[in-house]
C-alpha positions in Angstrom: -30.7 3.4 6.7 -30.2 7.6 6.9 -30.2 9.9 4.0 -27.3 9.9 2.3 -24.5 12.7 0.8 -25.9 12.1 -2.5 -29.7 13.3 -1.2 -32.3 11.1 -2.1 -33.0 8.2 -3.4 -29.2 7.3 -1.6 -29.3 6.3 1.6 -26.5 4.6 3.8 -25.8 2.4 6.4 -22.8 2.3 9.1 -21.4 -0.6 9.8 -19.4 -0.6 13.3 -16.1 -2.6 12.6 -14.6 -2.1 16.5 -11.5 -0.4 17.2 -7.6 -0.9 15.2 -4.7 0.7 16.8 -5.8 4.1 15.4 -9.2 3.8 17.3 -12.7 3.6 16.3 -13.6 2.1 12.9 -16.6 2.0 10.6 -17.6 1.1 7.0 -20.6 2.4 5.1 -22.8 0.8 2.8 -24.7 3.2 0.4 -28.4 2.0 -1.0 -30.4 3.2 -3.9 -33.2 0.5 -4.8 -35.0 0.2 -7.8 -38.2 1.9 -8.7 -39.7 -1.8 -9.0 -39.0 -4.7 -6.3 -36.4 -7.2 -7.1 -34.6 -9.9 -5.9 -31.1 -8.9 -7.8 -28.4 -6.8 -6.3 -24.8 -5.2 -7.0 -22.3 -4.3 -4.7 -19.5 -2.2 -6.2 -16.2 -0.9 -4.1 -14.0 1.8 -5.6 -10.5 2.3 -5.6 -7.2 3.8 -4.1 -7.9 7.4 -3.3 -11.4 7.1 -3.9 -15.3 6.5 -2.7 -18.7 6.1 -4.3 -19.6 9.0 -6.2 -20.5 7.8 -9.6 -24.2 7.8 -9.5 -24.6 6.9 -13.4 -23.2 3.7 -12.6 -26.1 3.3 -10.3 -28.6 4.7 -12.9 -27.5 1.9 -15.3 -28.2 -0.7 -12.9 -31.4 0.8 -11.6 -32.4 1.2 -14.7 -32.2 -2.5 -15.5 -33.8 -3.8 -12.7 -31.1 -4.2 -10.0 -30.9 -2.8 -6.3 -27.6 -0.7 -6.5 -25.3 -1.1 -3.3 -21.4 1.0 -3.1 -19.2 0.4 0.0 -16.9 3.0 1.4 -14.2 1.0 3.0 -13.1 1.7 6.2 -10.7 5.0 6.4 -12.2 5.9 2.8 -14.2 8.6 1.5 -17.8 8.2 4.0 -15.9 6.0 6.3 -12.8 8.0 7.0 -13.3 9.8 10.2 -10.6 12.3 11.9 -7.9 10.8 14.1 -7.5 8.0 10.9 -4.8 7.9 7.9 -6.7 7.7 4.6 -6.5 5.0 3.1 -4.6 3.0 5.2 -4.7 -1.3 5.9 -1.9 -3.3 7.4 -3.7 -6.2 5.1 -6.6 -6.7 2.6 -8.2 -9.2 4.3 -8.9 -6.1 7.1 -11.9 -5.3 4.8 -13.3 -8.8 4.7 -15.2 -8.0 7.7 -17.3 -5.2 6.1 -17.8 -6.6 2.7 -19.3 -9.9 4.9 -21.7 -7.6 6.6 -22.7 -5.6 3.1 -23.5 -9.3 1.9 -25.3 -10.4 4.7 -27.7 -6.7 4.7 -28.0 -7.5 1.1 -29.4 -11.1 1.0 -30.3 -11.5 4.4 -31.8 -8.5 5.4 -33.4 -7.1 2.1 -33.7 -10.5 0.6 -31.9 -10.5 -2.2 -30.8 -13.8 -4.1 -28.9 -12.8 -6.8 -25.6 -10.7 -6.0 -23.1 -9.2 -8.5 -20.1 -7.8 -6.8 -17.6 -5.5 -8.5 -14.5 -3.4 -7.5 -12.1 -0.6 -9.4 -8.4 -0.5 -9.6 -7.6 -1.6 -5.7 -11.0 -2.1 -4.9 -11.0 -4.9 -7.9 -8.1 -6.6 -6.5 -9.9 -6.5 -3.0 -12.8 -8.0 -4.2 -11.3 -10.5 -6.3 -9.5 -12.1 -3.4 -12.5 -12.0 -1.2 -14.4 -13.4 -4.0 -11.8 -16.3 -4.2 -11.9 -16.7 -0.1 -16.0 -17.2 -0.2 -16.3 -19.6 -3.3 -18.7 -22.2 -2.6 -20.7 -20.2 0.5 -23.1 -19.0 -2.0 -22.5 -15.6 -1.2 -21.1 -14.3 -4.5 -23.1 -14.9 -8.4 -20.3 -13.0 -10.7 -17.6 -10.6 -9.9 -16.7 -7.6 -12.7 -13.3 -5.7 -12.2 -12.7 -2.2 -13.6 -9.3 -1.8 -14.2 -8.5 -4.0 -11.2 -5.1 -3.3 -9.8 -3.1 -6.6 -10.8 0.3 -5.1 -10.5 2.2 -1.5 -9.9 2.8 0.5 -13.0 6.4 0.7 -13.0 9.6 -1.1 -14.0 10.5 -4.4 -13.2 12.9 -3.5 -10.7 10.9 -1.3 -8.8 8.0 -3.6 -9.1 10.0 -6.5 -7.5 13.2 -6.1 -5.4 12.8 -2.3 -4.7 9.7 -3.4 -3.5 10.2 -6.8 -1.4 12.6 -4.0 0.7 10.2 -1.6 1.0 7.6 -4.0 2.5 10.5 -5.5 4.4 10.9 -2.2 6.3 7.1 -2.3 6.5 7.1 -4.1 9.4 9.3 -1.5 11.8 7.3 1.1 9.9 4.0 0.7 8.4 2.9 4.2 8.3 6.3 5.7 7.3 5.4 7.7 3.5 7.0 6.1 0.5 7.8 8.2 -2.4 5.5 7.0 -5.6 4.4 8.8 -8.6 1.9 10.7 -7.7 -1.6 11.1 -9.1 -2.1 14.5 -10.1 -2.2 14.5 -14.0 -4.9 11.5 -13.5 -7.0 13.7 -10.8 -6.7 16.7 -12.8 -8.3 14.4 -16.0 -10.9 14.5 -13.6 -12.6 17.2 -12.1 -14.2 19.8 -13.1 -12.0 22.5 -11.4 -9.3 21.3 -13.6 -9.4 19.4 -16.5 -12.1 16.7 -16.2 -16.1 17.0 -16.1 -17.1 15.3 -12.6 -17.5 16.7 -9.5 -16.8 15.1 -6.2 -15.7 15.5 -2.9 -11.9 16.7 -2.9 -11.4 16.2 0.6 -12.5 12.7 0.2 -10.5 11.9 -3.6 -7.9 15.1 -3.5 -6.1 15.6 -6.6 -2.7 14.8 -5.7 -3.4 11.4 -3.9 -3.0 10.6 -0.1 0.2 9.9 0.5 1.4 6.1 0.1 2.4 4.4 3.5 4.8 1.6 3.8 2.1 -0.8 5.7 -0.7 -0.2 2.9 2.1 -0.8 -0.2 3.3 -4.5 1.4 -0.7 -5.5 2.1 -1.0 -4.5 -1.5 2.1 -6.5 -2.8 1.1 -9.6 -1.0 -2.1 -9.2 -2.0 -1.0 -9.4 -5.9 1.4 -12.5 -5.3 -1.9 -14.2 -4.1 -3.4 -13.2 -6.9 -1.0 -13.6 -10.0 0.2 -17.4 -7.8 -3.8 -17.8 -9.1 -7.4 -18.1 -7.6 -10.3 -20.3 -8.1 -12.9 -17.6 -8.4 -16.2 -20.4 -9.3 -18.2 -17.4 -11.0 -17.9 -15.7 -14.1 -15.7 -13.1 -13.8 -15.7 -10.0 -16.3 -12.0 -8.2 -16.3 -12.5 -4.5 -18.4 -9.8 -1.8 -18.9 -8.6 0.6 -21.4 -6.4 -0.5 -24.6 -3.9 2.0 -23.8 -1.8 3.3 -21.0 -0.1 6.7 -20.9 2.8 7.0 -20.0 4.0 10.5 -20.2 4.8 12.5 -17.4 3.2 16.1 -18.0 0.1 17.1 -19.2 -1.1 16.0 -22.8 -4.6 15.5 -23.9 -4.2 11.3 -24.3 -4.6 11.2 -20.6 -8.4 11.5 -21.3 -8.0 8.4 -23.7 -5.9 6.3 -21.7 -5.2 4.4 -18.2 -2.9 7.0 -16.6 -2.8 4.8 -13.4 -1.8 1.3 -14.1 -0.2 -0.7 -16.9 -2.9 -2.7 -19.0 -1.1 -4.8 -20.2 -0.5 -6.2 -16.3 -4.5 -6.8 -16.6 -4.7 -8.5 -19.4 -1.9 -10.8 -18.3 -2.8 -11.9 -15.2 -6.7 -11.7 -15.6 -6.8 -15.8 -16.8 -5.4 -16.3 -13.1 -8.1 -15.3 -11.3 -10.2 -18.5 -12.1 -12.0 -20.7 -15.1 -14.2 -18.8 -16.5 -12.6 -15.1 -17.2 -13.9 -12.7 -19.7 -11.5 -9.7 -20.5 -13.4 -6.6 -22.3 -10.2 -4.0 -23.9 -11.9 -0.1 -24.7 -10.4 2.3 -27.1 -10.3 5.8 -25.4 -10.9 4.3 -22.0 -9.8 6.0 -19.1 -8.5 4.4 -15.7 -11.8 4.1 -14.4 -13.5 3.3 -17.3 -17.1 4.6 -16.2 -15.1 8.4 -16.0 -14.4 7.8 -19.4 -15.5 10.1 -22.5 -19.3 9.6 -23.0 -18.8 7.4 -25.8 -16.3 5.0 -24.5 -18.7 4.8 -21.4 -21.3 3.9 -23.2 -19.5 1.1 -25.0 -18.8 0.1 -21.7 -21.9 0.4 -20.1 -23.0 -1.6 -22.7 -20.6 -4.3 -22.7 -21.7 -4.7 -19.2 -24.8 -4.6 -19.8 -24.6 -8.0 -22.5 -22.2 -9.6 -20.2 -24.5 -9.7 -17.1 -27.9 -10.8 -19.5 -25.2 -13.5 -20.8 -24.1 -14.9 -17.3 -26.7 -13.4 -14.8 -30.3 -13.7 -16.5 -33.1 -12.2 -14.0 -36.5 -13.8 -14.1 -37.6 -11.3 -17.0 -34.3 -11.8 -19.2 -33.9 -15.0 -21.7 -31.1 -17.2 -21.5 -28.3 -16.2 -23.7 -26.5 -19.3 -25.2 -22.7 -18.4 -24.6 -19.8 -20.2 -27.1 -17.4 -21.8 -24.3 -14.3 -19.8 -23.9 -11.4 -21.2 -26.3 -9.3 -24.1 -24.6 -6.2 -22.0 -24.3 -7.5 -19.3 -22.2 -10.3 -20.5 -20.4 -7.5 -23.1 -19.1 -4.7 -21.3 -19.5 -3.0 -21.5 -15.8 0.8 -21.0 -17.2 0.9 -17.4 -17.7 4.5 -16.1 -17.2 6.2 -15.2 -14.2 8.4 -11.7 -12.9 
């Protein structure tokens, strides 16, 4: 490990992934331990247009006992080095490789038993389907998803046969750009040169978005049919995101109260697929990633999460929560409708 961006107590690792057709490619795994020694560990990914950053969601793990790890994903944020397209992947399972090697520097090198693995919008559908790819290896203890990107925000007919074309074409093309909405009234909800009260890296998570290649959009689409055809995640999985979407297209002040990224009404519907034993958490005022969120809505969520893991992930130190079984028509519920 080498000091990281963040100064100390982050450090980071660099995980050598070979060479893809663009050349050289690495992933980096970011580390903050907890002031005590323990035997529990997270490992969060973000999302689209995005890298780890959000260092109060490392405090609250910290704080509770657990070693904090955040990947950067190859050609994001840490990872992204200068002859690469951000962003880009031909197919999710391209970051399988590095989230293997975070898991096996986690328990196998610093001896961890316990890992909880999380992801945000794309990063949450990434993680979902590698969750669902390692069941039964023991690698995996519970998965939570931050407004995990089940479906695109848009209508029906973009969302389907506009979009079968597009990744049609994908394959003569991958990098060619494909018009989408871009992200701008979401980043400027954001940072604090605008209209938001982080600070981050713009180079890294610019405003506007990186620009959304044909090759990246068909990974993601067949990365969703895999999902919403259903998985068999065999840990308990906790699926959070706002109550409300926005859906305007200028500037109002509800886009600090509200998903302005994806639909959640997508989430909630396609949440049961992921496996048995789902939990869905809905906040009032949340934003698209719900740890950005207005301080109080992120401490509701902080300390949903926070009852959630005691429930389903007791440490040594924490007593056994008795938790009511799900009700029979969602815990089961495999029938959810089709688009």
């Amino acid at each position: 490990m080498e000091p990281d961006v963040l100064g100390s107590p982050y450090e980071r690792h660099t995980i050598d992934l070979g060479t893809d057709d663009e050349g050289p490619v690495i992933a980096t795994l970011v580390r903050r331990r907890s002031e005590t020694p323990t035997r529990r560990a997270v490992l969060y990914v973000h999302g689209f247009v995005d890298y780890f950053f959000q260092t109060h969601l490392a405090d609250f793990f910290v704080e509770r006992g657990w070693d904090f790890y955040a990947l950067d994903l190859r050609k994001y944020g840490r990872s992204l080095l200068p002859h690469q397209t951000p962003n880009f992947c031909r197919s999710l399972t391209d970051y399988y490789p590095e989230l293997d090697e975070a898991a096996r520097i986690i328990r196998e090198v610093d001896g961890h038993d316990q890992l909880l693995v999380g992801g945000h919008s794309t990063g949450g559908l990434i993680m979902s389907l590698w969750s669902h790819s390692r069941q039964g290896q023991g690698m995996v203890d519970g998965l939570f998803l931050n407004s995990p990107f089940f479906d695109f925000n848009a209508p029906w007919l973009l969302r389907r046969p506009v979009a079968t074309a597009v990744c049609r074409s994908s394959k003569r093309a991958p990098y060619r750009i494909v018009p989408l909405k871009a992200l701008g009234l979401y980043g400027q909800s954001l940072h604090t040169e605008h209209r938001g009260e982080w600070t981050y890296d713009l180079a890294w998570k610019p405003i506007l978005g990186f620009p959304v290649r044909a090759g990246w959009l068909a990974a993601i689409r067949r990365g969703q049919n895999r999902l919403r055809s259903g998985l068999s995640i065999d840990v308990p999985v906790l699926v959070a995101c706002s109550s409300r979407t926005f859906r305007g297209r200028s500037w109002h002040d509800d886009v600090h109260l509200a998903d302005a990224v994806l639909d959640v009404e997508h989430i909630v519907r396609w949440a049961p697929r992921l496996g048995p034993h789902v939990t869905i958490a809905r906040f009032d005022g949340g934003m698209h990633d719900l740890t950005l969120s207005g301080k109080e809505v992120r401490t509701e969520v902080f300390r949903e999460l926070g009852r959630w893991t005691d429930a389903y992930l007791p440490g040594a130190d924490t007593p056994e929560i008795e938790v009511p079984p799900a009700p029979e028509d969602f815990a089961d519920d495999k029938t959810g409708a089709t688009a």
